[in-house]
N, C-alpha and C positions, 0 to 999 in steps of 0.2 A: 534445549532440544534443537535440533539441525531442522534448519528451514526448504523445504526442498519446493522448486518451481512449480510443483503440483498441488502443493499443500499451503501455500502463501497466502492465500485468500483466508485461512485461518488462524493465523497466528497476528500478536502484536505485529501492527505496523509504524507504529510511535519509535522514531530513532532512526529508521531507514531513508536512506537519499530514494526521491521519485521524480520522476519529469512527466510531465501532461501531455501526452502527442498529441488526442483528439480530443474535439469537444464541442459539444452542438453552441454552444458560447464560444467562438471566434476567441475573444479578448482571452480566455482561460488558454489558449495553446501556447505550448511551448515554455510553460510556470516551471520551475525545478528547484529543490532544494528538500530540505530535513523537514519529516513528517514531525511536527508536534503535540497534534491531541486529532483526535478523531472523536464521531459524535455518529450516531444509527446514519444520518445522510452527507454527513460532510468531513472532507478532510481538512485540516489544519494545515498549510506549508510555509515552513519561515524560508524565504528565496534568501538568497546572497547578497543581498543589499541588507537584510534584515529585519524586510515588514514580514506582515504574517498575511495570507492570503486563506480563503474560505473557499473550496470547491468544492461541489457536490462530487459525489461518488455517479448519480445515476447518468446514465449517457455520454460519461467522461471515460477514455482509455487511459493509462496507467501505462507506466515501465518503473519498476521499484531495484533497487539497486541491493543485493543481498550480499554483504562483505562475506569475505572468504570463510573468515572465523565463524560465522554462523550457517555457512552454507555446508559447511562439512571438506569443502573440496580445495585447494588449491590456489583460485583465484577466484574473484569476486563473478557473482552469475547476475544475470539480467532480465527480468520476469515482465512479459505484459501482461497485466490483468484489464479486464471490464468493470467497470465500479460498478454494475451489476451485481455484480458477485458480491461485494463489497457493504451492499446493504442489508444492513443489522446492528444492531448496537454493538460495537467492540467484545463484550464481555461476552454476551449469549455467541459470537462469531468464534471465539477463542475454544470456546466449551465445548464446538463440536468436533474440534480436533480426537480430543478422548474419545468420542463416541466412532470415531473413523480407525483411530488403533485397536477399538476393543473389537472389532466384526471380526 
């Protein structure tokens, strides 16, 4: 299924490149790298050195990086989200995708 800027907050995020702009946690700005498990309040990111980092979703801003091939379009797009939005266990976040195509 094509990922679209509008719809990102619903789909896997597990595989996609993200960077951290904002963060009421100082130390957490500027973290970037490959999403690897997410949890109802935290994201998993393994950075380019190769540790793995724990950031909450809440109060944290997002830029998720949507490769071309999933984005449907030509070149790769570039989404800010709210980890507001973010908060929910992955599985029940995924499901309400359906419920937004079926209206």
């Amino acid at each position: 299924m094509e990922i679209t800027p509008s719809k990102l907050v619903f789909h896997e995020l597990i595989g996609l490149y993200v960077e951290l702009i904002e963060s009421t946690n100082p130390t957490l700005n500027d973290i970037r790298g490959k999403v690897v498990d997410e949890t109802k309040n935290m994201i998993i990111v393994q950075t380019e050195d190769g540790t793995e980092k724990m950031i909450p979703k809440k109060s944290t801003s997002f830029v998720f990086r949507i490769p071309a091939q999933l984005s449907g379009k030509h070149a790769e797009r570039y989404v800010k989200v709210n980890g507001n939005l973010l908060l929910s266990q992955p599985e029940n976040r995924t499901k309400n995708i359906r419920k937004i195509h079926m209206r």
